[in-house]
PATORGU-243598 format. One record per residue (C-alpha): residue number from 0; residue in three letters; y, x negated, z. Coordinates in nm, 3 decimals. Example, Ala and Ser with C-alpha at 12.3 -4.5 7.8 and 13.67 -1.06 7.14 Angstrom:
# residues 2
num;residu;north;east;up
0;ala;-0.450;-1.230;0.780
1;ser;-0.106;-1.367;0.714
This chain:
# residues 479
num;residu;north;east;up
0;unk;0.712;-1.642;-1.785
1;unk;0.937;-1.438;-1.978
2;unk;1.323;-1.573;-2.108
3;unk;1.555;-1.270;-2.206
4;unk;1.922;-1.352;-2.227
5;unk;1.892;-1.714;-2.047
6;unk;1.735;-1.449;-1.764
7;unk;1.398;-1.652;-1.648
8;unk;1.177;-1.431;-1.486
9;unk;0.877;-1.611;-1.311
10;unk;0.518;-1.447;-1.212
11;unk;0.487;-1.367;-0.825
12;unk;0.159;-1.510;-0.795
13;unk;0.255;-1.826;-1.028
14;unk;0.310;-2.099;-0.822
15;unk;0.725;-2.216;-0.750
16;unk;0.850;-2.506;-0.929
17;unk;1.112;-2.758;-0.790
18;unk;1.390;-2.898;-0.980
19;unk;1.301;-3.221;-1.158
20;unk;1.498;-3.463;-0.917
21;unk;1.603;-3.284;-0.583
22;unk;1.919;-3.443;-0.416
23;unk;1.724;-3.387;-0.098
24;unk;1.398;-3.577;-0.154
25;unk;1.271;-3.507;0.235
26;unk;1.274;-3.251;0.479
27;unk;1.168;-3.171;0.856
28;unk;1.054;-2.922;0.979
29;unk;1.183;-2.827;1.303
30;unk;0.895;-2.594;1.397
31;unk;0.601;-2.840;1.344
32;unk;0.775;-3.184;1.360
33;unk;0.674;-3.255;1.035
34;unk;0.832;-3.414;0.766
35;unk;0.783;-3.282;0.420
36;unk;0.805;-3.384;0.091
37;unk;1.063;-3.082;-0.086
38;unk;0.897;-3.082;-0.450
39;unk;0.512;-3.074;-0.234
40;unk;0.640;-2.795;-0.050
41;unk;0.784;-2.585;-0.318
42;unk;0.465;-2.677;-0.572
43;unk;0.262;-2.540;-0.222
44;unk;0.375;-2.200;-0.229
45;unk;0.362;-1.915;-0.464
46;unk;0.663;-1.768;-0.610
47;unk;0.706;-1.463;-0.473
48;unk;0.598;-1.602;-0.109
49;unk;0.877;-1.840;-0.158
50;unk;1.159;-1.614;-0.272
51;unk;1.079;-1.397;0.104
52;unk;1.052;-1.745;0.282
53;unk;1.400;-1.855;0.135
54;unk;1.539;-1.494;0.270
55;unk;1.368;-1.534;0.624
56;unk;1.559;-1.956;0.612
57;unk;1.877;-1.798;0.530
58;unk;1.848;-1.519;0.821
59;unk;1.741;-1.835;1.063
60;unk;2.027;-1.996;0.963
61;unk;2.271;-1.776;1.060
62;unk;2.083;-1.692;1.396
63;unk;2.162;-2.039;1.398
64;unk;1.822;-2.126;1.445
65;unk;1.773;-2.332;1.089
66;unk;1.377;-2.432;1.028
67;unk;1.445;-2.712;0.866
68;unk;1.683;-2.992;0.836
69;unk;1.787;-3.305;0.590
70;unk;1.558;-3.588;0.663
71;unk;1.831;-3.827;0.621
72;unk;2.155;-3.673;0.792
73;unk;1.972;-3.407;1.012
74;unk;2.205;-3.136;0.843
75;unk;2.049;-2.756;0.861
76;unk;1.925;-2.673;0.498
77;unk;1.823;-2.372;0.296
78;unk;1.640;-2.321;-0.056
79;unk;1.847;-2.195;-0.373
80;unk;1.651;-2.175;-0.673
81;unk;1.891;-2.305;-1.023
82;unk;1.931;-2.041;-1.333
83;unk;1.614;-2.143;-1.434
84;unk;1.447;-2.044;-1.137
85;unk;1.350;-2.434;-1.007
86;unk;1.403;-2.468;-0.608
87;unk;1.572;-2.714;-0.447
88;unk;1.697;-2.794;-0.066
89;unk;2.061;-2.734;-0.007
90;unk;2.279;-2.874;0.287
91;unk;2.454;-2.590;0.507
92;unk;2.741;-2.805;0.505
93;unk;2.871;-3.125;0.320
94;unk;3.114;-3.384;0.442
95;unk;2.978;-3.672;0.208
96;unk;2.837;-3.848;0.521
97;unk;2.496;-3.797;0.334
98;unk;2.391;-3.988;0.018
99;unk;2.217;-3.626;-0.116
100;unk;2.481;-3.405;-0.291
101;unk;2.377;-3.068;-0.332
102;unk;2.728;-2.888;-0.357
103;unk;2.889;-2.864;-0.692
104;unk;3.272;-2.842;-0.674
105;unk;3.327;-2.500;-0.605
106;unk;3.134;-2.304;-0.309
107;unk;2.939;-1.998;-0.289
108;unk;3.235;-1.769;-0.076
109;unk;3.448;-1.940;-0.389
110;unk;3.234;-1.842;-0.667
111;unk;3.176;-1.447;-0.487
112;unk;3.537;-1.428;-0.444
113;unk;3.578;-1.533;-0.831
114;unk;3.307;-1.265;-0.957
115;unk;3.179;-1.017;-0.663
116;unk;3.474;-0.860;-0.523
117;unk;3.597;-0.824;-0.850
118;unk;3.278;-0.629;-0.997
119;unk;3.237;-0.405;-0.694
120;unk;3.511;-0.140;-0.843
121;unk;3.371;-0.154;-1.197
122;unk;3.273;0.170;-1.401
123;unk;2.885;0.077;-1.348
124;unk;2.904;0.024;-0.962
125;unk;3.124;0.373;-0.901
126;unk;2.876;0.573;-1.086
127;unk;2.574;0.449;-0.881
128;unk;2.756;0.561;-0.610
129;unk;2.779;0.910;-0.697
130;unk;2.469;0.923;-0.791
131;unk;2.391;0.813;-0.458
132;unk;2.633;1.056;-0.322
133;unk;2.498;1.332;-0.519
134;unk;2.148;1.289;-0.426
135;unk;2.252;1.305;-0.053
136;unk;2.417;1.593;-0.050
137;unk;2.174;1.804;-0.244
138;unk;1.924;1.727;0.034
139;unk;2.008;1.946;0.385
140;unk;1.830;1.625;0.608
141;unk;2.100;1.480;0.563
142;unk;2.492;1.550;0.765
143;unk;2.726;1.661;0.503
144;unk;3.064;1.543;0.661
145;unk;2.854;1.216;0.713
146;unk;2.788;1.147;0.345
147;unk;3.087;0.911;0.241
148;unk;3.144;0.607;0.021
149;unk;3.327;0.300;0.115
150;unk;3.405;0.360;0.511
151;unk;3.414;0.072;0.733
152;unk;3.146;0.053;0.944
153;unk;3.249;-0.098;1.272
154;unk;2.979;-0.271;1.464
155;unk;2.923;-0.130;1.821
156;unk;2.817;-0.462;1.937
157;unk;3.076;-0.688;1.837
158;unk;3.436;-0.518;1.815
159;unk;3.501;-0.790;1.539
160;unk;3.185;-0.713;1.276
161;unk;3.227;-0.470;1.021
162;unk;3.049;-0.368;0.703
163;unk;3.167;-0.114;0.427
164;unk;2.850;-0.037;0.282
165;unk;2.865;0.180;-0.056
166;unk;2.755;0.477;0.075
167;unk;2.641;0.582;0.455
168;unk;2.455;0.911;0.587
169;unk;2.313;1.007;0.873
170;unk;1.991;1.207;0.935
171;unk;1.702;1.295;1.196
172;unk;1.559;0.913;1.092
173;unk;1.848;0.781;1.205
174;unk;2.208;0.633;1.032
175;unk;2.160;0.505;0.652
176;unk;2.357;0.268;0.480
177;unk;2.301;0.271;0.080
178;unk;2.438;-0.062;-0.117
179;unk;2.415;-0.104;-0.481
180;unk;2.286;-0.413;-0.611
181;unk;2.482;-0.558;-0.874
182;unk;2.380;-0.857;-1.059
183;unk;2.602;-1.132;-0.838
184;unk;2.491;-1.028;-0.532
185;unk;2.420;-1.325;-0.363
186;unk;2.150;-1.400;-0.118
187;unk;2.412;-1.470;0.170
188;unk;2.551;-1.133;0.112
189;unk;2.180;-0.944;0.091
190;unk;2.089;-1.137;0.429
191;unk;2.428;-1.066;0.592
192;unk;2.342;-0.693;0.559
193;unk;2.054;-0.715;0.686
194;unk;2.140;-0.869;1.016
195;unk;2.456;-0.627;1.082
196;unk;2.231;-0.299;0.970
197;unk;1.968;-0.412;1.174
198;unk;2.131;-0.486;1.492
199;unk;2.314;-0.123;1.412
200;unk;1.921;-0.005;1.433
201;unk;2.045;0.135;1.083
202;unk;1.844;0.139;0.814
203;unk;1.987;-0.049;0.474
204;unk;1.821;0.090;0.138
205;unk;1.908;-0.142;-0.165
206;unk;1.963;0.078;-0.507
207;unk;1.962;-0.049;-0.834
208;unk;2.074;0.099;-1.121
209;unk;1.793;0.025;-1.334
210;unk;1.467;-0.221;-1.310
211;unk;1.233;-0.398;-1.520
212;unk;0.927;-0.614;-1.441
213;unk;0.938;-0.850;-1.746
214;unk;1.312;-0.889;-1.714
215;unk;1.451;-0.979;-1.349
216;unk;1.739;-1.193;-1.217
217;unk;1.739;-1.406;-0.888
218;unk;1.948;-1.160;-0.723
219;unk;1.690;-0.891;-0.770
220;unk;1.383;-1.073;-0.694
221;unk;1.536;-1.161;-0.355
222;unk;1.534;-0.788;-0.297
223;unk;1.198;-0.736;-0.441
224;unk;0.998;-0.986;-0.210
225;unk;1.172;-0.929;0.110
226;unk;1.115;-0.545;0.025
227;unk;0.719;-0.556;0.079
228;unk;0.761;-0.597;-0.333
229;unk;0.962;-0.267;-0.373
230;unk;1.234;-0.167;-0.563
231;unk;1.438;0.157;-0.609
232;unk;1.631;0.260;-0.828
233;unk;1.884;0.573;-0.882
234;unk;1.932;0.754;-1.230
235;unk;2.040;1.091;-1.378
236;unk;1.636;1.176;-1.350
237;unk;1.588;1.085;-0.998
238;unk;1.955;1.280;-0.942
239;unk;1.804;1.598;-1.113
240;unk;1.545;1.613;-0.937
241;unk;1.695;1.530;-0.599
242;unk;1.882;1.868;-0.642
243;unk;1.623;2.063;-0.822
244;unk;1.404;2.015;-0.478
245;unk;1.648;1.957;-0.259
246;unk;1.493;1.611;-0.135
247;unk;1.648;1.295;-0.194
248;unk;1.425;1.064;-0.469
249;unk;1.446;0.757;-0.573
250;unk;1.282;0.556;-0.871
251;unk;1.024;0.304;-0.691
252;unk;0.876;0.067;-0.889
253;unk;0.599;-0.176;-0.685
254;unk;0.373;-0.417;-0.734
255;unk;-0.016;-0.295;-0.697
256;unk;-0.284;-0.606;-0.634
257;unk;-0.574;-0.584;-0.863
258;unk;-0.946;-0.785;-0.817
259;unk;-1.056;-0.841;-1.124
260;unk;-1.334;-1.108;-1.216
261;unk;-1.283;-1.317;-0.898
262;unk;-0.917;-1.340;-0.875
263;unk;-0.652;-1.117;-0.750
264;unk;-0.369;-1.003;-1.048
265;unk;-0.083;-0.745;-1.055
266;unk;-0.008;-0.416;-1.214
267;unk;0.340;-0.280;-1.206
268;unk;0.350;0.106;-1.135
269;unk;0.663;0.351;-1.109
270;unk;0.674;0.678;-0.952
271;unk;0.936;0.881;-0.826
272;unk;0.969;0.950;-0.456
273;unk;1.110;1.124;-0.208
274;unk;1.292;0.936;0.063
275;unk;1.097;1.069;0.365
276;unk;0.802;0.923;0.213
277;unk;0.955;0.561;0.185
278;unk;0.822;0.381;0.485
279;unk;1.145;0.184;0.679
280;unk;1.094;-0.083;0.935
281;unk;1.416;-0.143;1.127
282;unk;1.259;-0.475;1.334
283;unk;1.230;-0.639;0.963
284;unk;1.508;-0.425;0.786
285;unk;1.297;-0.329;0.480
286;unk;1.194;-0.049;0.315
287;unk;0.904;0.053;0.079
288;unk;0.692;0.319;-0.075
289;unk;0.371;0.125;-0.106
290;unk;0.212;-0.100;0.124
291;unk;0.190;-0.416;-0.084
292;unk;0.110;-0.657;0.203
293;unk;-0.158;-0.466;0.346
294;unk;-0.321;-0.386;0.021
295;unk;-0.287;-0.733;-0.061
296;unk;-0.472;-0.819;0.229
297;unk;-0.690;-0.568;0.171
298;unk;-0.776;-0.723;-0.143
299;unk;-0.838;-1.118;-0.058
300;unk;-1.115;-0.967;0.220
301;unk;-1.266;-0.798;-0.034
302;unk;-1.276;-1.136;-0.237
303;unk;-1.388;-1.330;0.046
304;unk;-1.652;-1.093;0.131
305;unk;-1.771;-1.152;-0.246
306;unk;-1.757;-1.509;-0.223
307;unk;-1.959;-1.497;0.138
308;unk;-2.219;-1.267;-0.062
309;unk;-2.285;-1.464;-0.375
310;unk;-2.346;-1.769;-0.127
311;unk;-2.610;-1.570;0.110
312;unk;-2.753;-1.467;-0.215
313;unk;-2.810;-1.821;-0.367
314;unk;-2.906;-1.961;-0.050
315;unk;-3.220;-1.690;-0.049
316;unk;-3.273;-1.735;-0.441
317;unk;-3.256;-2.129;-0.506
318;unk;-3.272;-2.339;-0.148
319;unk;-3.664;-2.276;-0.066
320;unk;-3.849;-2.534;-0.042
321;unk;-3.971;-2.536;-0.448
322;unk;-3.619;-2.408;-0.552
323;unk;-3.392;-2.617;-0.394
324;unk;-3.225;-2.920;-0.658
325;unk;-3.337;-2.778;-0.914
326;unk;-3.087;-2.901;-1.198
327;unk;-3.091;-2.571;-1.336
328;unk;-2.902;-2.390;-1.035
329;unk;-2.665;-2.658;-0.975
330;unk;-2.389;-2.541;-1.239
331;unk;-2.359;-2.221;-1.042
332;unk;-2.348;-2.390;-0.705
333;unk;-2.023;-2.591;-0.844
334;unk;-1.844;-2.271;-0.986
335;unk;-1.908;-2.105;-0.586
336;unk;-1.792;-2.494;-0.456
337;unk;-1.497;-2.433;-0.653
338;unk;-1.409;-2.104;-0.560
339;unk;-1.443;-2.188;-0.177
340;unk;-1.197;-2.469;-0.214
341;unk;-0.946;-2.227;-0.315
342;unk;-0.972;-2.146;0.046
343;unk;-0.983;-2.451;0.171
344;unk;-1.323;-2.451;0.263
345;unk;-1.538;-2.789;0.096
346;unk;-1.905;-2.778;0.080
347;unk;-2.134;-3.044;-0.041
348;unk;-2.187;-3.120;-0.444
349;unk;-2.555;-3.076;-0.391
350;unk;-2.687;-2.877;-0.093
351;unk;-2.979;-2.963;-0.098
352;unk;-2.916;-3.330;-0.023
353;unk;-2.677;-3.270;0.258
354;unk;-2.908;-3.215;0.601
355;unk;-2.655;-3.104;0.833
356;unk;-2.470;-2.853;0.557
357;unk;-2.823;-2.718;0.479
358;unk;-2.971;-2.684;0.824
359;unk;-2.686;-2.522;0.927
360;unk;-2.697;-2.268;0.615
361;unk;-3.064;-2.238;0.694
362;unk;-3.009;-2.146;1.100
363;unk;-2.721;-1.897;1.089
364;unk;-2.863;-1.734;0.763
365;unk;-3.220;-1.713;0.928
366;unk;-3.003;-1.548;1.249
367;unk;-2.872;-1.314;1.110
368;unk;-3.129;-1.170;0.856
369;unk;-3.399;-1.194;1.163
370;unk;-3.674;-1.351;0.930
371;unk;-3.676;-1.730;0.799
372;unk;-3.402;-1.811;0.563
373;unk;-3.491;-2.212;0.354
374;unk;-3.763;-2.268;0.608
375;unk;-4.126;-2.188;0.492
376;unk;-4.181;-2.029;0.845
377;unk;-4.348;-1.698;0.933
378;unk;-4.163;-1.605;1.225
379;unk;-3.789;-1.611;1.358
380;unk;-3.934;-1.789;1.708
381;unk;-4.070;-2.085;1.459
382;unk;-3.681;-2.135;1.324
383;unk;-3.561;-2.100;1.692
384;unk;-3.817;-2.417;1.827
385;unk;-3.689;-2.571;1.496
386;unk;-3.367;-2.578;1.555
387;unk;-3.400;-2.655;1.907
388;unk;-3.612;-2.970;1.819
389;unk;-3.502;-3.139;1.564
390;unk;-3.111;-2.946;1.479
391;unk;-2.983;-2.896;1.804
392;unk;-2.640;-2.910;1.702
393;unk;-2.662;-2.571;1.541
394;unk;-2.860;-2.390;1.858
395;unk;-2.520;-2.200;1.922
396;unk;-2.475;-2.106;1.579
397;unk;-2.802;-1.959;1.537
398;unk;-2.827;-1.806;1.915
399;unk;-2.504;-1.633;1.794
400;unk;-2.606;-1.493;1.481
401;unk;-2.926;-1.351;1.637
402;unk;-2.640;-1.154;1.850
403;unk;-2.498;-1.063;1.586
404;unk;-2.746;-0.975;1.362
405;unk;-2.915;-0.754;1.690
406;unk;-3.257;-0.959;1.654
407;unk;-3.247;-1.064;2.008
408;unk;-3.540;-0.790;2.109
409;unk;-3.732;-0.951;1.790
410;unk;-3.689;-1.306;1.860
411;unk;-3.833;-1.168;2.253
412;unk;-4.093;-1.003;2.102
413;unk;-4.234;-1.320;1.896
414;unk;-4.225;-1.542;2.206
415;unk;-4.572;-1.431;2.287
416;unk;-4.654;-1.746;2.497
417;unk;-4.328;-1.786;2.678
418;unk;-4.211;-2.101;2.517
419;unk;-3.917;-2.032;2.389
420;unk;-3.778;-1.807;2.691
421;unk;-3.883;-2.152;2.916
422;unk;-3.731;-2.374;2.663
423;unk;-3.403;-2.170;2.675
424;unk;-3.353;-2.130;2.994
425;unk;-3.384;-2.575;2.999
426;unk;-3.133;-2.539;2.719
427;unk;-2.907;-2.309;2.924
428;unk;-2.893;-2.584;3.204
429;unk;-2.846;-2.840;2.968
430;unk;-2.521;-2.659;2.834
431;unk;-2.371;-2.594;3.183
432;unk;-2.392;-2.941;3.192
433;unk;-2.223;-3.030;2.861
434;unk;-2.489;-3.211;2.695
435;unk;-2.340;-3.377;2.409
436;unk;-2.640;-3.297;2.179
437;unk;-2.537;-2.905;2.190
438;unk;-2.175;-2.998;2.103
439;unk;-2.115;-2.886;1.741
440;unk;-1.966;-3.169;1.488
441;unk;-1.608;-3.087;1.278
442;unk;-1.776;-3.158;0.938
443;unk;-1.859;-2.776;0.808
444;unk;-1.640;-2.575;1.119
445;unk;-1.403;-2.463;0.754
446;unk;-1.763;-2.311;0.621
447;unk;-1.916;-2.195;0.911
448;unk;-1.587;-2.007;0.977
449;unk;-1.535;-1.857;0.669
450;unk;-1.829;-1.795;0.536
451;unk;-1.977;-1.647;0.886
452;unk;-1.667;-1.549;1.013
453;unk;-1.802;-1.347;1.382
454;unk;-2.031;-1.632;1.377
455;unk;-1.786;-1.856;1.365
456;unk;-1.502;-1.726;1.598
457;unk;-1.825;-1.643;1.905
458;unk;-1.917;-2.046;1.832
459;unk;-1.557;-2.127;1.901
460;unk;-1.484;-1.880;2.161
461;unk;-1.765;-2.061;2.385
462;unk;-1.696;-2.424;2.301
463;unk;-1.329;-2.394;2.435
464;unk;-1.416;-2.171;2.690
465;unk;-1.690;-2.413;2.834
466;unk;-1.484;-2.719;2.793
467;unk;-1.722;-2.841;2.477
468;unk;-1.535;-3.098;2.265
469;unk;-1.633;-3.130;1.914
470;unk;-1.714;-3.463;1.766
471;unk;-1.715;-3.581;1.425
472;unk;-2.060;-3.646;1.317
473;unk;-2.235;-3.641;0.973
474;unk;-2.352;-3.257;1.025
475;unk;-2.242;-2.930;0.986
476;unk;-2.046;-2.739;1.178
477;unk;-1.701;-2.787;1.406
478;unk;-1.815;-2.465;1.625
């Protein structure tokens, strides 16, 4: 957390803090039903995931579809964060019918009336316009006797609306409207553009005039998140070279995930761009050089994929039959327990003491690698007549991962007296008929799913298709 000038700027990935003692103490939420504690969910959300959420509540709000509303008068409400960047639930509207006060004395349209209007004709704000200007005309994409500053916009949908957005152009992408951010620029102004471009089927690029990572206000961060974590910015550089090519550029600077020893971190990168390259989606009026999101995602698989191969690998290493408990192992076991509970998946302290978590390990693992996997056993048809006997509860897990793992013509050819193929077509029957010994238990579905995710989903896939309803029992797997 850095503190410049009173400015708090918080890490995206740290997690959001609520104000000490919110007015509003409970919320519901009208999508789920739920009602929620405001500080839990605040604390529950990372910060940068919480400054786009508060945009997409504000947007819902004036779609006048709110997502969530004061527990105790049932009055729409929307997150504001304080000047030190603490979040707290604020009423739409307040007629003192509601013992929570969120409103001070003067209102937001009051306070934007007091500061906005009056900044929007300073020296700073007219020379990001003409740089603005200037970098549209020097590139021929764009309509010449389109390029002007402060027209009103009329809306072609309701003769009413109108905007007067900074600067608007119009190219072979489509019609662009350019707004400087300046440092008051509330969130109910940012999502107010965003509706009226959008339904325009416009696309709205936010400029600043300069950025910095270690030093950013509110009003910029609400930019930032809801902007796939882009910014752009327009200088005498990006201006220079805007005419030197003939291509409009902009200053982006983005946000680039990193995995690094197990966790996912940022780096902060700046390039200069031209404006054809910046990718803009009209259906969620944004616009952004780099992919953050996907990359992002991107980044947790490889993670999980990690996580899932550090398990396999100390299941085959430590739980054989002379391996497994040994004190010695256990310390790495917790670190990978730990790790998984970051995604919400909980395994057993000590594996090798937990039958169902085991077996189950044991089955899929065995499966999939088309030799024995925990079980001294010299064949994959010996696992199969295991599980079948004694761990019947994991017989779709395992016939699964055999699919998936293509060892089906293996497991065939080991079944050299017929057994098995008789004792699976009994099996078969028995499933048609919903015996409750097949039907998997809810204890490990969160492991089974993540760490073996095809696995997993086929398991599912069949239980609901078949009508099988999954019990709690004190084994392994909710498949």
């Amino acid at each position: 957390m850095a503190l410049t000038d009173r400015n708090v700027t918080i890490d995206a990935r740290a997690y959001a803090t609520p104000v000490h003692t919110p007015e509003i103490v409970e919320v519901i939420d009208l999508v789920s039903g739920e009602v929620q504690q405001t500080k839990a969910f605040i604390e529950a959300h990372r910060y940068g995931e919480l400054v786009e959420a508060r945009v997409g509540m504000r947007e819902a709000l004036k779609n006048e579809r709110p997502r969530h509303i004061c527990a105790i008068c049932a009055t729409p409400v929307y997150l504001v964060a304080n000047m030190h960047k603490r979040f707290f639930f604020r009423h739409k509207t307040e007629d003192g019918s509601c013992p929570a006060k969120t409103r001070g004395e003067l209102t937001e349209e009051e306070i934007r009336a007091r500061k906005y209007h009056g900044l929007r004709e300073s020296e700073a704000h007219k020379r990001i316009k003409q740089l603005i200007e200037r970098s549209l005309r020097a590139d021929p994409a764009f309509e010449t006797e389109a390029i002007v500053q402060e027209r009103r916009w009329a809306s072609t949908r309701d003769p009413k609306a109108w905007r007067k957005p900074d600067v608007q152009a119009i190219s072979a992408e489509g019609r662009f409207a350019f707004e400087a951010q300046l440092s008051t620029t509330f969130l109910d102004v940012v999502v107010s553009r965003r509706m009226f471009y959008r339904d325009e089927s416009a696309h709205l690029i936010w400029v600043l005039a300069h950025f910095s990572e270690r030093y950013r206000r509110m009003t910029t961060d609400d930019l930032l998140f809801s902007n796939n974590s882009n910014v752009f910015v327009v200088d005498d550089e990006t201006v220079r070279i805007s005419e030197e090519t003939r291509h409009f550029h902009l200053r982006c600077h983005y946000r680039v995930p990193l995995c690094d020893a197990g966790i996912i971190t940022d780096e902060w990168r700046e390039e200069i761009v031209p404006l054809r390259a910046v990718k803009k989606e009209l259906d969620r009026q944004r616009a952004y050089y780099f992919d953050f999101e996907t990359e992002e995602g991107k980044s947790f698989e490889i993670l999980k994929q990690n996580l899932r191969d550090e398990v396999a690998a100390y299941w085959a290493q430590n739980m054989t039959r002379n391996a497994e408990g040994d004190p010695k192992h256990l310390d790495r076991w917790l670190a990978i327990k730990e790790r998984l509970a970051v995604h919400d998946v909980a395994v057993p302290d000590y594996p090798a003491r937990d039958g169902s978590f085991r077996n189950m390990m044991h089955a899929v693992l065995s499966g999939l690698k088309g030799h024995a996997v925990g079980w001294q056993f010299d064949t994959l048809v010996q696992c199969a007549h295991q599980i079948a006997e004694r761990h019947p509860e994991n017989l779709l897990a395992f016939g699964f991962a055999i699919q998936v793992g293509g060892h089906e013509a293996l497991l065939e050819s080991q079944d050299l007296t017929g057994k098995w193929k008789r004792r699976r077509e009994v099996m078969r029957a028995q499933l048609r008929q919903r015996a409750r010994k097949y039907v998997p238990s809810t204890a490990c579905m969160p492991a089974l799913l993540f760490l073996f995710p095809e696995v997993g989903a086929r398991v599912s896939a069949f239980v609901q298709r078949n009508g099988l309803s999954v019990e709690p029992a004190n084994d392994i797997a909710d498949i």
